[in-house]
C-alpha positions as CSV (number, residue, x, y, z in Angstrom):
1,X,-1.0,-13.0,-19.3
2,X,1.6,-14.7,-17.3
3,X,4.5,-16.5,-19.8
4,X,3.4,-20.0,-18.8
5,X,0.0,-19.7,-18.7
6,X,-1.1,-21.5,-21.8
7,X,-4.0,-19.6,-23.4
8,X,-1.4,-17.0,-25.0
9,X,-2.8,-17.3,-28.0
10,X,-5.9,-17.3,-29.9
11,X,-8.4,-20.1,-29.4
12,X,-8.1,-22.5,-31.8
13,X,-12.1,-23.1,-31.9
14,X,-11.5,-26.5,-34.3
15,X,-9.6,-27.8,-31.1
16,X,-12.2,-26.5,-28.6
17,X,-15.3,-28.3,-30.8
18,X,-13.6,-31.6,-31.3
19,X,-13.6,-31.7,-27.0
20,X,-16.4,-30.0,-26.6
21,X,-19.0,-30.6,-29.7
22,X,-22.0,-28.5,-28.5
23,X,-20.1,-25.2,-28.2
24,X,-20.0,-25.9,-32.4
25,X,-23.6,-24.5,-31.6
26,X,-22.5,-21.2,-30.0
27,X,-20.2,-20.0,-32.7
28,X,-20.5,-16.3,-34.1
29,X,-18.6,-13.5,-36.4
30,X,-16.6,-10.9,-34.7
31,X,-17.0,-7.5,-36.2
32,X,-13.3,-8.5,-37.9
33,X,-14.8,-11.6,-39.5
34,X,-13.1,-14.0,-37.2
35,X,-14.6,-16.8,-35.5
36,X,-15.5,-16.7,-31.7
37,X,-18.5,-17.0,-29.2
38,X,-20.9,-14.5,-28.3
39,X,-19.9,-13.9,-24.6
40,X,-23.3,-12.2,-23.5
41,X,-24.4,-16.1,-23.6
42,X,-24.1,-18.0,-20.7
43,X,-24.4,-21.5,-22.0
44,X,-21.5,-20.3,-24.6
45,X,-19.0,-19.1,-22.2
46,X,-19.7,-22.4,-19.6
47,X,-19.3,-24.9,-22.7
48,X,-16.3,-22.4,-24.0
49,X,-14.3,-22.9,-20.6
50,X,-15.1,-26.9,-20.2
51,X,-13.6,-27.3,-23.8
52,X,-10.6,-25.4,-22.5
53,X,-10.4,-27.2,-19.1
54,X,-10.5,-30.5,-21.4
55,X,-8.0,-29.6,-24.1
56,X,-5.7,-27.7,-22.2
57,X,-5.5,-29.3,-18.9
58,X,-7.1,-32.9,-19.6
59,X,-10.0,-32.8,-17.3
60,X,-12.5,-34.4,-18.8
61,X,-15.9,-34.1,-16.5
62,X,-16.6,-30.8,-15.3
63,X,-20.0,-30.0,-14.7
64,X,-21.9,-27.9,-12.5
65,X,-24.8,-27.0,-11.5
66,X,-26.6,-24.0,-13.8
67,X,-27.0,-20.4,-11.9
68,X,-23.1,-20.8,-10.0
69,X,-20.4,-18.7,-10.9
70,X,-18.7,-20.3,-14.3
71,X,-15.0,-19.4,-14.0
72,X,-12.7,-18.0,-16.7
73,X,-9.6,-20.4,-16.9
74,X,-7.3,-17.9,-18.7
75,X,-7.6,-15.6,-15.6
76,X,-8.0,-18.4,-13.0
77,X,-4.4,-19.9,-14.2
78,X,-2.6,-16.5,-14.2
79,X,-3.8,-16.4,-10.4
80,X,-2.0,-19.9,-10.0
81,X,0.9,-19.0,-12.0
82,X,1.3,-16.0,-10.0
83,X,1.1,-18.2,-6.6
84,X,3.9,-20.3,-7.7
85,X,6.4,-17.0,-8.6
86,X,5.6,-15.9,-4.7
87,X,6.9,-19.6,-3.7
88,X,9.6,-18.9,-6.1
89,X,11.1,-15.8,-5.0
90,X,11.5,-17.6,-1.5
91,X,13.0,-20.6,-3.0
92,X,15.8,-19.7,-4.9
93,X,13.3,-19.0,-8.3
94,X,13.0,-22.3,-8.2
95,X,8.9,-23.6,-8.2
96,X,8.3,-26.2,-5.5
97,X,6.1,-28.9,-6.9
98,X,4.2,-32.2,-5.5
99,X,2.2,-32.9,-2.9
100,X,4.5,-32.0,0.3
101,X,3.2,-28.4,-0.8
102,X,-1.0,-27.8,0.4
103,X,-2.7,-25.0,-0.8
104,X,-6.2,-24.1,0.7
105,X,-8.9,-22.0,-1.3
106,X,-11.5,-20.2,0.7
107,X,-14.4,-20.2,-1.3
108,X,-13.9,-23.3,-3.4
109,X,-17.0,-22.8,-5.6
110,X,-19.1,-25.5,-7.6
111,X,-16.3,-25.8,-10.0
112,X,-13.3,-26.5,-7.8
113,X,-11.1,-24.5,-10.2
114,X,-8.7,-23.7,-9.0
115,X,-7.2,-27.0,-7.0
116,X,-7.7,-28.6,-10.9
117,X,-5.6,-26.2,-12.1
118,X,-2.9,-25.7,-9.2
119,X,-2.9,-30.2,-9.1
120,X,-2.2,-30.1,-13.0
121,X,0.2,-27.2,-13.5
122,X,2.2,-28.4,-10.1
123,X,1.4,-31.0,-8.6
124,X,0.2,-29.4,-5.2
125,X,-2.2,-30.6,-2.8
126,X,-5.5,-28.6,-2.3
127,X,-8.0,-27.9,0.8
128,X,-11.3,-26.5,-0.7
129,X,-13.3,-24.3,1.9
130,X,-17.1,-24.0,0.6
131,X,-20.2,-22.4,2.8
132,X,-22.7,-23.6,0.1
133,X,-23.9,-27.5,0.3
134,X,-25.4,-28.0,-3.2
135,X,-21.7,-26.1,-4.4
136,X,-19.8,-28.5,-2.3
137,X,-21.4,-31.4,-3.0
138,X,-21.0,-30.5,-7.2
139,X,-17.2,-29.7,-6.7
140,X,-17.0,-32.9,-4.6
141,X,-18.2,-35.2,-7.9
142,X,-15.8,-32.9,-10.0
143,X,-13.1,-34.1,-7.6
144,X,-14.5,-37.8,-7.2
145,X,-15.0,-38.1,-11.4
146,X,-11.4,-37.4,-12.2
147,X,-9.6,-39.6,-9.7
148,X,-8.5,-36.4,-7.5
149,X,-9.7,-37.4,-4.2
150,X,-6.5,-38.6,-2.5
151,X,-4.8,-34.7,-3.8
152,X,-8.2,-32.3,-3.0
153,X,-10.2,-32.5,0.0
154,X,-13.3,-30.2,0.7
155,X,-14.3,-29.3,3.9
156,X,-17.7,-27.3,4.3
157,X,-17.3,-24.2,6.3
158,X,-19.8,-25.1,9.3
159,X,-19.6,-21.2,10.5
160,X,-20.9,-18.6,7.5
161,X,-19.8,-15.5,9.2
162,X,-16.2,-17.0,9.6
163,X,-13.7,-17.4,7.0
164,X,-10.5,-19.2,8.2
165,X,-11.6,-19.7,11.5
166,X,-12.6,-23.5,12.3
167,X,-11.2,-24.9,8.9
168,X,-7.6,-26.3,10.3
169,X,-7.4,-29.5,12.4
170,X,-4.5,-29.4,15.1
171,X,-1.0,-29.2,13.9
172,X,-2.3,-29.5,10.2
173,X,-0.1,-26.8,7.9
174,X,-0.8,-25.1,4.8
175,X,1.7,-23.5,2.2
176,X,-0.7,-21.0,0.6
177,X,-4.1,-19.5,0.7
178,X,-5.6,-18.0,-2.2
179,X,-9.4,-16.5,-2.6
180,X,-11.5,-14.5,-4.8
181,X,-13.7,-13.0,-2.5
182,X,-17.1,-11.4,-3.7
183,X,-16.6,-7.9,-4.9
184,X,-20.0,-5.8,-4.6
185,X,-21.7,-5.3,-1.2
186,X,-25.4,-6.0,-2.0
187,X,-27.8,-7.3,-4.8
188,X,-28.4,-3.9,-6.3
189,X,-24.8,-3.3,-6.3
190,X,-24.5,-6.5,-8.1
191,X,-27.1,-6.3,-10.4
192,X,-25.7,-2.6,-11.9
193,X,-22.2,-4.1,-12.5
194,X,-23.7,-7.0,-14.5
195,X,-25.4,-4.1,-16.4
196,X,-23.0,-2.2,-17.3
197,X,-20.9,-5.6,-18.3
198,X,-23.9,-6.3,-20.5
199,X,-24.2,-3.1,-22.0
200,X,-20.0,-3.1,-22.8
201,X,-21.0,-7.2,-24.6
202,X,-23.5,-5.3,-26.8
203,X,-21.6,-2.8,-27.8
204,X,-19.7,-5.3,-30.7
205,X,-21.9,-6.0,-33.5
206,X,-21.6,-10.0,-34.2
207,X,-23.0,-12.4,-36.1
208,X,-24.2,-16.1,-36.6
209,X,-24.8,-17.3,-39.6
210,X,-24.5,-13.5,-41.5
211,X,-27.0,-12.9,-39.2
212,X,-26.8,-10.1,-36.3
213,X,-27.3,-11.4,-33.1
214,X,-30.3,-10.3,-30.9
215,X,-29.7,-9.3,-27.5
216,X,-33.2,-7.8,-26.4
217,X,-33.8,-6.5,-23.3
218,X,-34.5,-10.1,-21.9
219,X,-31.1,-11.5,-22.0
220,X,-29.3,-13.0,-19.5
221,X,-27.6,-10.3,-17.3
222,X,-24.9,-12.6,-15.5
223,X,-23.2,-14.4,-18.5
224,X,-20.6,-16.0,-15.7
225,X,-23.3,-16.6,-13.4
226,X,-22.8,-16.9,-10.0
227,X,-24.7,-17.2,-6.7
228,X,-25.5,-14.4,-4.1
229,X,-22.4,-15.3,-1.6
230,X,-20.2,-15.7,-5.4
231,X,-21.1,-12.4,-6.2
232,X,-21.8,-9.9,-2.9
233,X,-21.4,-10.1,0.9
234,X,-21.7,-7.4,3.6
235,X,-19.3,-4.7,2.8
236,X,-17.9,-5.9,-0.3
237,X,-14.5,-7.4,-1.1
238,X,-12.9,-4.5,1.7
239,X,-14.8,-5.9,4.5
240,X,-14.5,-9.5,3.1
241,X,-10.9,-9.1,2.9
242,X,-10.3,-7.6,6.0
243,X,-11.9,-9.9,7.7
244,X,-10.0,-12.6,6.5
245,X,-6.9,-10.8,7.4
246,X,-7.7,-10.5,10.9
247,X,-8.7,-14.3,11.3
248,X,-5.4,-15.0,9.8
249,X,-3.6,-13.6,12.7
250,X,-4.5,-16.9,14.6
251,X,-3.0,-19.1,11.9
252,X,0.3,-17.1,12.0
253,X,2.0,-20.3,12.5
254,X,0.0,-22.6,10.6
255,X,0.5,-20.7,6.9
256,X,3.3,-19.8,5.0
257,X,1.8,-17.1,2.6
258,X,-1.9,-16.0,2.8
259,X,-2.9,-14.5,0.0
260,X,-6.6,-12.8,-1.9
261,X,-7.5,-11.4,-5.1
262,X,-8.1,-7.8,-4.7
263,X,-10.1,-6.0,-7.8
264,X,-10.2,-2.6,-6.8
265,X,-6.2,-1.6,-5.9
266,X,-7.9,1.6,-3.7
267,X,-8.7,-1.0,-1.0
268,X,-5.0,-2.0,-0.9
269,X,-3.7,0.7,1.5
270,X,-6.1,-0.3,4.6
271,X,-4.8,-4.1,4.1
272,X,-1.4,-2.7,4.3
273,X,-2.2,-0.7,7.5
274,X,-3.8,-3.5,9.2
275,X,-1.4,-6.1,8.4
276,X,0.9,-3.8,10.0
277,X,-0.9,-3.3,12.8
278,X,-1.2,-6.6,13.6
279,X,2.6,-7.5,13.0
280,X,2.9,-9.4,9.5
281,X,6.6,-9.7,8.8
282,X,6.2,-9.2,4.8
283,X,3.5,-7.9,3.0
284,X,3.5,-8.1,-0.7
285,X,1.3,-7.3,-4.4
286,X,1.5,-9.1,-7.5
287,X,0.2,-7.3,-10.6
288,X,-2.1,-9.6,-13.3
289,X,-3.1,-8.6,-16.5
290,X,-5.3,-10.7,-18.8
291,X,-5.5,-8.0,-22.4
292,X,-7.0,-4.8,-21.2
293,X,-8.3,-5.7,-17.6
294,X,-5.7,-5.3,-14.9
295,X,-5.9,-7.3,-11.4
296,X,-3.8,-8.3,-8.4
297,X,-3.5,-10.2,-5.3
298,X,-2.1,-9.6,-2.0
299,X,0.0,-11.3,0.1
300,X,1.1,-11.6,3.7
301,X,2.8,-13.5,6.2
302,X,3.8,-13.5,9.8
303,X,6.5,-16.1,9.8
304,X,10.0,-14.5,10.4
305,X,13.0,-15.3,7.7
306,X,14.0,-17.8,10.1
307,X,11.4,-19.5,10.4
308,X,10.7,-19.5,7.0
309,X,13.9,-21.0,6.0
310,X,13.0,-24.0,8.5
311,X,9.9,-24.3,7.0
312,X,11.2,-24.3,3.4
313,X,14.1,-26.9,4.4
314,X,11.2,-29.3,5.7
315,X,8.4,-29.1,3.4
316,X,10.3,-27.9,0.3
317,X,13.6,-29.4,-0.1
């Protein structure tokens, strides 16, 4: 994990139930006799992360509705971490902070995780994009319930073929963009990942109670959830993500660094090609790793240094 993202060390589950009392109910044996969830269980790993949202980062209501994607917040931070280095490494390793800085994510999702997360750990401004009404209108109360309305707007994304196009009003400038754009490219593909994820959660022999835990052949398959546009689009994250690069090129002046979450590092060689192609001035990838699974993001831009360093000066400094 990234060094200041804070879920270095081993959940202190005492901690997790005093903010979060029901996930007392979820609590099992690992095969090494320690204490933990079972993660197969939806309900478990949705009232595991609000006890982490709430203990680590002090948001106290988050609450969504059942069936949308439930994020991991130990991943989700090292994606924000990792957004902050890229401003860094333009900015002297120093981390701009406050709410000069606006970050838009594509894709804002019924949880709104990630402007929580980027407004606690730095202060930034967000723009949530969201396609889904019933998603918007949960990450809007998520928003609205912890006094976070004048540092996170959403705006609904009125076109569901489009991406970045339409979002931006005149003259209105954005630091970063980050996304995690669906991965698989239909239902079926979908449904075999969350499969084989369910088949590697069985695998562990756990307990409750020195009891084994049942997990019979009708037990939830998507233990994060999510809805169909969370999960799979039309070509998978490589069309999604090319897509989104090629509507970028008419915000060129508009955003400093756009950036996406890329799970698969084979699909990073066409991104590099088109951005190319279509003139970006610096293309960059920034490795993640959360224990054993490895991940990334890219990120491009098509300002010159120069202007760069104007826009620094005036939005930075």
């Amino acid at each position: 994990m990234h060094t200041r993202n804070r879920h270095q060390a081993r959940y202190d589950f005492a901690e997790l139930i005093r903010h979060c009392p029901a996930l007392a109910s979820y609590m099992i044996n690992a095969p090494d006799g320690h204490a933990t969830i079972d993660f197969a269980s939806p309900q478990a790993v949705r009232l595991l992360n609000r006890a982490l949202i709430a203990s680590q980062y002090g948001i106290a209501h988050w609450q969504f509705p059942d069936g949308y994607l439930c994020p991991p917040i130990p991943g989700r931070a090292d994606y924000v971490h990792g957004l902050a280095d890229l401003l860094a490494q333009d900015n002297g390793g120093v981390i701009p902070r406050g709410p000069a800085l606006c970050a838009l994510d594509i894709g804002v999702g019924a949880s709104a995780i990630y402007p929580l997360l980027g407004q606690v750990e730095y202060g930034w401004r967000f723009l949530g994009s969201e396609i889904d009404a019933q998603a918007l209108h949960s990450a809007r109360a998520i928003v609205a319930a912890n006094a976070l309305g004048a540092l996170i707007e959403l705006r609904p994304q009125m076109d569901k073929n489009r991406i970045l196009t339409g979002l931006l009003q005149p003259g209105e400038k954005l630091d970063l963009t980050l996304c995690n754009p669906p991965f698989h490219s239909s239902a079926d593909e979908a449904a075999q990942g969350s499969a084989r994820k369910w088949q590697n959660l069985a695998k562990g022999q756990v307990s409750r109670h020195g009891k084994p835990v049942e997990r019979g052949s009708d037990a939830p398959a998507l233990n994060f959830g999510g809805q169909a546009h969370e999960l799979y689009c039309r070509g998978g994250e490589a069309a999604f993500v090319r897509q989104m690069v090629s509507e970028s090129l008419a915000l060129a002046d508009s955003v400093y660094w756009f950036t996406s979450l890329i799970a698969k590092s084979g699909h990073l060689s066409a991104l590099y090609a088109q951005l190319k192609r279509l003139g970006a001035q610096e293309v960059r990838t920034i490795d993640m790793a959360q224990g054993q699974k490895k991940s990334r993001f890219i990120a491009w831009t098509f300002l010159q240094p120069q202007q760069r360093a104007a826009w620094r000066q005036s939005r930075w400094a």
